[in-house]
N, C-alpha and C positions, 0 to 999 in steps of 0.2 A: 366373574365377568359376564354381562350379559352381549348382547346384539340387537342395533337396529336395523331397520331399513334404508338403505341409501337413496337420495332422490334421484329422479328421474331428468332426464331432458338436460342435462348438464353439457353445453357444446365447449367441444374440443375437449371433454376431457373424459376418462374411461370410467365409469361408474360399475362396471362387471356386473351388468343385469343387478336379476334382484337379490344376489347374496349378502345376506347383513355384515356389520362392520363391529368389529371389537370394541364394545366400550369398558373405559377403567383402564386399558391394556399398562402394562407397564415392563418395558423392554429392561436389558440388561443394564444399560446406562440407567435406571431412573432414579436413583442416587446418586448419581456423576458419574465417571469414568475412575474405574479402579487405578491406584497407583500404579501399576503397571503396565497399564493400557500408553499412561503420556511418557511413558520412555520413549525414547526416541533411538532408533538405530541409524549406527553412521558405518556407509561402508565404505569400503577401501578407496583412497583416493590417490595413490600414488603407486596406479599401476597400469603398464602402457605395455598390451600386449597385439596379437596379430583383432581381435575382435576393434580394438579400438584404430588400429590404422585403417581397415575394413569400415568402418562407420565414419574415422575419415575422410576417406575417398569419397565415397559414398556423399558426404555432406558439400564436400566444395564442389563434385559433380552438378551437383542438385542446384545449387546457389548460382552456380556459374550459367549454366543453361537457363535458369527460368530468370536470370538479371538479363541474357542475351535474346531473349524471346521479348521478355519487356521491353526493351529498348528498339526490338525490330519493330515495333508498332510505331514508334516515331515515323518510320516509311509510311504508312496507313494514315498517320495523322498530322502531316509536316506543319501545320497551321494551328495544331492542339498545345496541350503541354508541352514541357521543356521536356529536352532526353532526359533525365537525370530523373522527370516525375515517373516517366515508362520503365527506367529501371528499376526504380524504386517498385514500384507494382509487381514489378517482376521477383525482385527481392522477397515482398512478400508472400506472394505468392510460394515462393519456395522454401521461405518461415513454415509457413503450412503444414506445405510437405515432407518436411523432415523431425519437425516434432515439438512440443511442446518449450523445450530450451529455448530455442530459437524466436516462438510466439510471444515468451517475455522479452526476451531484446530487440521486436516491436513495439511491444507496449511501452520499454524506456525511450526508443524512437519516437515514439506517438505521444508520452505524455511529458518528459523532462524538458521542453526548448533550449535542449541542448544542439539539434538538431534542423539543419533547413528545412524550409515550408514542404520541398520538393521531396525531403524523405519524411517528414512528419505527417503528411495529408495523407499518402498511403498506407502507412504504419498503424491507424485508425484504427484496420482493418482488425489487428490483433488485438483491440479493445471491444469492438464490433463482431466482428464477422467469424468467431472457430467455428471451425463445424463440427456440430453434437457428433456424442458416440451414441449406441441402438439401445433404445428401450430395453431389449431383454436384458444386455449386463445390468440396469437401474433392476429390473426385477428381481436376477438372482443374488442382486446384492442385497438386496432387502430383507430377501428370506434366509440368506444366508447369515444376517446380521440381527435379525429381529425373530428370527422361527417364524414368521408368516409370509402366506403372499400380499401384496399392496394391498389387493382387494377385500383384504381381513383386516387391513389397520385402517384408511382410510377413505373417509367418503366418497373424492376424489384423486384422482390422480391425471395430471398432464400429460397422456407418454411425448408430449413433442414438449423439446428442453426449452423451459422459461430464456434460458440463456447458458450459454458453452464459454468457456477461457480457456487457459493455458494448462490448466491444472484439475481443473474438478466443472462440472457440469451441475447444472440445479436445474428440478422441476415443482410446477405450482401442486399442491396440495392442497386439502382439505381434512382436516381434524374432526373423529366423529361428534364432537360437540359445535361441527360449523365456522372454528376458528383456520382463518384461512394462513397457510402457515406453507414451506420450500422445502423438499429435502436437498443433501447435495452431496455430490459421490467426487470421487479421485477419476480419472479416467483410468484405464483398462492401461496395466503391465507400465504403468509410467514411473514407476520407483527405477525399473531398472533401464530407461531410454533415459532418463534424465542422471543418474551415474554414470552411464555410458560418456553421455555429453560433457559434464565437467570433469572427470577423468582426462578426458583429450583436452580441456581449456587448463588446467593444472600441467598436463604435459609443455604446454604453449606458454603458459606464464613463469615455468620454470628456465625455458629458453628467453625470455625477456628480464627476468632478472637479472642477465649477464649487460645490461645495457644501465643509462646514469636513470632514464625516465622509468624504466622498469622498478628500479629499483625505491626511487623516488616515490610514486604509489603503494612500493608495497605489492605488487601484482601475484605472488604466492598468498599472503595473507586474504589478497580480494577475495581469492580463488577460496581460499579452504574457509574462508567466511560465508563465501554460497555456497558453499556445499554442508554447511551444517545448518543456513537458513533453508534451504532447500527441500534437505533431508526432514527439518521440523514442521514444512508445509505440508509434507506427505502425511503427517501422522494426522486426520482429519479427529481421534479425541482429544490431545492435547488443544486442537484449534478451538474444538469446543470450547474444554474448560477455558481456554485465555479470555475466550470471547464472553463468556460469563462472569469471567473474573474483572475483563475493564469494563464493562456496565455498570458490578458493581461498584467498583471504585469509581465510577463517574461522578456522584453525588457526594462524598464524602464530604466535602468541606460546606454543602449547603446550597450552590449551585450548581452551573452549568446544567440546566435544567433545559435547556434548548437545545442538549447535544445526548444522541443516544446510539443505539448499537442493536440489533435483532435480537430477542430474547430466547434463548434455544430452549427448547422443549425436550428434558429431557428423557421424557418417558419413551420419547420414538427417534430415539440416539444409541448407533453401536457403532463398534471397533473402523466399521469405514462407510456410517451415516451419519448423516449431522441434519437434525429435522430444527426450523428456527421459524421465527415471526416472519412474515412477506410486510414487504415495504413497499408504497410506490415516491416514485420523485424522479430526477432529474440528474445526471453526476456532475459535482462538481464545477467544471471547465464548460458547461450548457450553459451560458450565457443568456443566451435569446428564451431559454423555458427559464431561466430565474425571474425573467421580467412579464414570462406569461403568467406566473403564479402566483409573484405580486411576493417574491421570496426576501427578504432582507439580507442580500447573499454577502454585505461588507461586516453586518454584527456578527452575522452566524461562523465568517470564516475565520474571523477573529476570536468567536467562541471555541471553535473547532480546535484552532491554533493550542490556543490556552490549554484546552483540556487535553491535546495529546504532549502538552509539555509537562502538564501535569504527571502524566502515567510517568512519562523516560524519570522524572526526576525525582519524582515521590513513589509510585505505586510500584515501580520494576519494569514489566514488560510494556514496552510501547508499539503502538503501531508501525511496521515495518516497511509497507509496500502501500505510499499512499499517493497511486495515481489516482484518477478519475473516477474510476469504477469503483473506486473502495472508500471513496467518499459523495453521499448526496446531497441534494437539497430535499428535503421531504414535504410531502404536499400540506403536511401539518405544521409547518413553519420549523422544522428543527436542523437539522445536521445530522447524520446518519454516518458510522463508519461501518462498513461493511468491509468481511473479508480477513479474517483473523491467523490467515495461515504463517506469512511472514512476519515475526513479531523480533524486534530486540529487546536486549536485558541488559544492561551496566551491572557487575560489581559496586558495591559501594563505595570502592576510591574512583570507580569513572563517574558513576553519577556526585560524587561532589567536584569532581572538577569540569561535569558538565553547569555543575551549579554555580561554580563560578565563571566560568566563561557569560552565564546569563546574566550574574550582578554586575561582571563587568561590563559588559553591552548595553544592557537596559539602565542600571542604577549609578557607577559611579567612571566607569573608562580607564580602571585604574588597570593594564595589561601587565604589569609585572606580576600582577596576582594568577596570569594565567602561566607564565613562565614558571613560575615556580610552582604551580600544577605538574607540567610539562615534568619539571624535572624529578618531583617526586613519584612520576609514575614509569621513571625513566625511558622518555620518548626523547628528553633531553640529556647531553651530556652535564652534571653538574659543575662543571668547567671550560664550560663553554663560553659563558662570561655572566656580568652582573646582572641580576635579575633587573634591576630599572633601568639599563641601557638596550638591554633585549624588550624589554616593554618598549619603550620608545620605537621599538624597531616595527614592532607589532600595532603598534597609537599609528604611527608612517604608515603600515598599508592598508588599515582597515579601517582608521577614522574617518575616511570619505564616506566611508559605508553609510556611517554612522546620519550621514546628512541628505543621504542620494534614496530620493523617489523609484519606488521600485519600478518604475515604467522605464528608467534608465539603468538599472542593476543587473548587471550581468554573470550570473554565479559561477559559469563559467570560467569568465577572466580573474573573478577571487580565487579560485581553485587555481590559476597559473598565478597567481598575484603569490598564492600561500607558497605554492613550489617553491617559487623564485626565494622568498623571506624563508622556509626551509634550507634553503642551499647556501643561503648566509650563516643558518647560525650551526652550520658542523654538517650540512647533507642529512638532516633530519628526516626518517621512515615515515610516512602518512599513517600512524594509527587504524588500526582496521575499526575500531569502533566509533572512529567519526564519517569511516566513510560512510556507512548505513545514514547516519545523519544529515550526509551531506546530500545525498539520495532523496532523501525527503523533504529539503529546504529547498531542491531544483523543484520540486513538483508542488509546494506552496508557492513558489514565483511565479510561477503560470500562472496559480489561480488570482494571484493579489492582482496581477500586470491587468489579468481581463475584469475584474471586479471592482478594484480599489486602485488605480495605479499611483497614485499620490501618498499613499498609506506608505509609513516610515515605519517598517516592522520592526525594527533593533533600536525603536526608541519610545516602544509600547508600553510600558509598565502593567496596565493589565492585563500581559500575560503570564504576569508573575507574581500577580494579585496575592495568589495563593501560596507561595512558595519563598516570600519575602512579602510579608502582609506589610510589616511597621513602613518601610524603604519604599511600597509601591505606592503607598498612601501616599506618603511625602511628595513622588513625582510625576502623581497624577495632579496632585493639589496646585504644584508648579505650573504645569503642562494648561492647565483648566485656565491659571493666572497671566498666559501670553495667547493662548487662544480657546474661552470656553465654550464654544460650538463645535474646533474640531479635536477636543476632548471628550469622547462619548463612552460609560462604561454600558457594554450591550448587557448589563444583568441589571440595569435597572431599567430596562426596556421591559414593556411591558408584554409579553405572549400575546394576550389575549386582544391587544390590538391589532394582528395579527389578521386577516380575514380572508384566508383562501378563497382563489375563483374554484366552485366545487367542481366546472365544466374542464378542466386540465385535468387531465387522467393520462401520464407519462408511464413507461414502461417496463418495469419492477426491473432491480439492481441485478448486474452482471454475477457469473459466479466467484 
């Protein structure tokens, strides 16, 4: 390996005078992550001793004062916001403070509209505003992960964080060959503040199972469902590999060429770094910067769509956790998913009964084909009646769906709609592997309502181009046959008409 010299005059970022920088370098990862690196360790979850009453306390102390501190501002502002926005402030404010758990059930505040304006608008914040942990843990994580210090691998380094989240922190870099490029770290001791936390929500969901609505979601199942998506977010190599593994699978079928993901580098990748491409764009739910850019934010979301139905239903792991920040608009005209830590997997009997739940929505409406999913993966009793009387039942609450503008679609009220058609056919458990789904179909609604709100997503055909080629052909063909203007497939859009304002320079993706 040799050494060059680092440049000079680099603002805001640490160049460490004139000692040269590793070139060639190649870290422990520069082969991928050893099998044994993406295990994943799960620890005890079903255990409620005096630490976790202690953290407890501690938590509804915390929450209950800074909601009553927020709301005292209403006195200060009686002509400002509603009380309910100052508590909300307050709220989060004490998200903050308590930790990490807490700053994602902001971010589902802030990004699902599930939630009023008055706790959404401050909830933001846990999208926006963490606050970095100190430069020196990023350094001794480095050397502890790579044998050197920053100033031995890279040209540059940011010590103030590109951006802070719930879970991991990222700072800009530079690669001795120039190629500008992020690392990104776990925060400090969060494995074990974030068991601590669901520990005590598994305690809480085990006393709500004794109730109809407890039981009705499944609220044990939620619970040990985040705590193994949780525990898999911690492991930053397995995040790697996934995040290299849906890139690749992005193109396989020949498209989706307008949809990408950060290319990780893995020669400056260890045990708890993750070094990847820097992006710039806009996320998501930025409305007003899709139209500074000049973004074609209704093809791209529809490409996005596509391609993350792609992964769940063909590829295996799909994107788990896609609020705003984990998807952008890229100033290069594409879609970007970022953020690979929360990922689900279907067995192959979920993923074909997720595949049919999609023929029946998009291709033919025929619901007894999902009852009889149901029942062979027994969520259903098999005697609980005939499978085309139960479709019928299921045709009754979801064929409005089928016709309703998502500007009027309330996923919410489907989600009581499903309870309700649940509690008809025998008190039916909510599957824990729809719920993740149902997670991410909230945080599509948003983005269609502010983009596309007339887009009738459940009667798209290509986004299942791929996945039933002969059948989508058919009902695009139709679809083109009653109106062929607002029948558009965005893959024979052409990129390169495409022509960014080069003057929008937005600011590189959350961690």
């Amino acid at each position: 390996m040799t050494k060059i010299s680092p440049p000079t005059g680099a603002a805001n970022a640490d160049t460490f005078g004139s000692v040269g920088v590793i070139v060639g370098f190649r870290g422990p990862y520069a082969d991928g992550p050893p099998p044994e690196a993406v295990i994943v360790d799960y620890p005890e979850l079903d255990r409620f001793g005096w630490r976790e009453v202690l953290r407890l306390i501690q938590t509804v102390l915390v929450l209950a004062f800074n909601v009553a501190r927020g709301a005292a501002r209403k006195l200060a502002h009686p002509k400002g916001e509603s009380l309910g926005y100052y508590a909300s402030e307050g709220l989060v404010e004490g998200f903050f403070e308590v930790g990490p758990t807490y700053v994602k059930v902001g971010q589902v505040i802030a990004s699902s509209g599930l939630f009023p304006e008055d706790m959404a608008r401050p909830a933001l914040r846990c999208l926006q505003e963490v606050p970095p942990f100190e430069f020196g843990f990023v350094r001794e994580t480095v050397r502890n992960d790579l044998g050197y210090d920053p100033k031995s691998l890279f040209r540059k380094i940011d010590e103030t964080a590109l951006s802070a989240a719930s879970v991991g922190q990222v700072h800009a870099v530079e690669l001795p060959d120039g190629t500008e490029a992020v690392i990104k770290l776990l925060r400090p001791g969060i494995a074990e503040s974030m068991n601590l936390d669901l520990r005590i929500t598994y305690f809480a969901a085990k006393q709500l199972m004794r109730t109809k609505l407890g039981r009705r979601a499944n609220a044990v199942g939620m619970i040990r469902d985040l705590h193994k998506l949780t525990n898999q977010e911690l492991n930053t190599s397995l995040e790697a590999y996934r995040q290299a593994e849906f890139l690749d699978n992005l193109h396989v079928f020949g498209d989706n060429r307008m949809v990408t993901a950060p290319k990780v580098f893995w020669d400056y990748c260890g045990p708890h770094v993750i070094c990847m491409e820097r992006v710039y764009g806009a996320p998501m739910d930025d409305f007003d910067a899709h139209k500074r850019m000049g973004f074609d934010a209704a093809s791209n979301l529809r490409r996005g769509m596509k391609a993350w139905i792609e992964a769940m239903v063909v590829h295996g792991p799909f994107h788990g956790d896609l609020h705003a920040g984990n998807i952008w608009a890229l100033q290069d005209g594409r879609s970007c998913f970022l953020d690979f830590g929360i990922m689900g997997e279907f067995t192959p009997e979920w993923q074909a009964m997720v595949s049919d739940i999609l023929y029946t929505f998009m291709i033919d409406q025929d619901f007894a084909r999902i009852v009889k999913g149901y029942k062979r993966l027994g969520i259903l009793d098999p005697d609980v009646g005939d499978d085309e009387t139960l479709g019928q039942m299921l045709a009754m609450a979801f064929g409005p769906m089928m016709e309703t503008r998502m500007e009027d679609l309330q996923f919410s009220d489907l989600f009581q709609q499903s309870l309700e058609v649940a509690e008809q056919m025998g008190d039916m458990t909510a599957p824990q592997e729809l719920s993740l789904l149902g997670k991410q179909f909230l945080y599509f609604e948003r983005y269609v309502k502010g983009i596309s709100p007339e887009y009738l997503l459940v009667k798209d055909p290509y986004l299942v181009k791929n996945i039933f080629p002969e059948e989508a052909k058919v009902k695009m063909a139709e679809l083109r046959g009653e109106d062929p203007e607002a029948v558009v497939d965005p893959d024979d859009l052409d990129p390169d008409d495409w022509n960014p304002d080069s003057s929008v320079l937005l600011d590189p993706p959350p961690a």
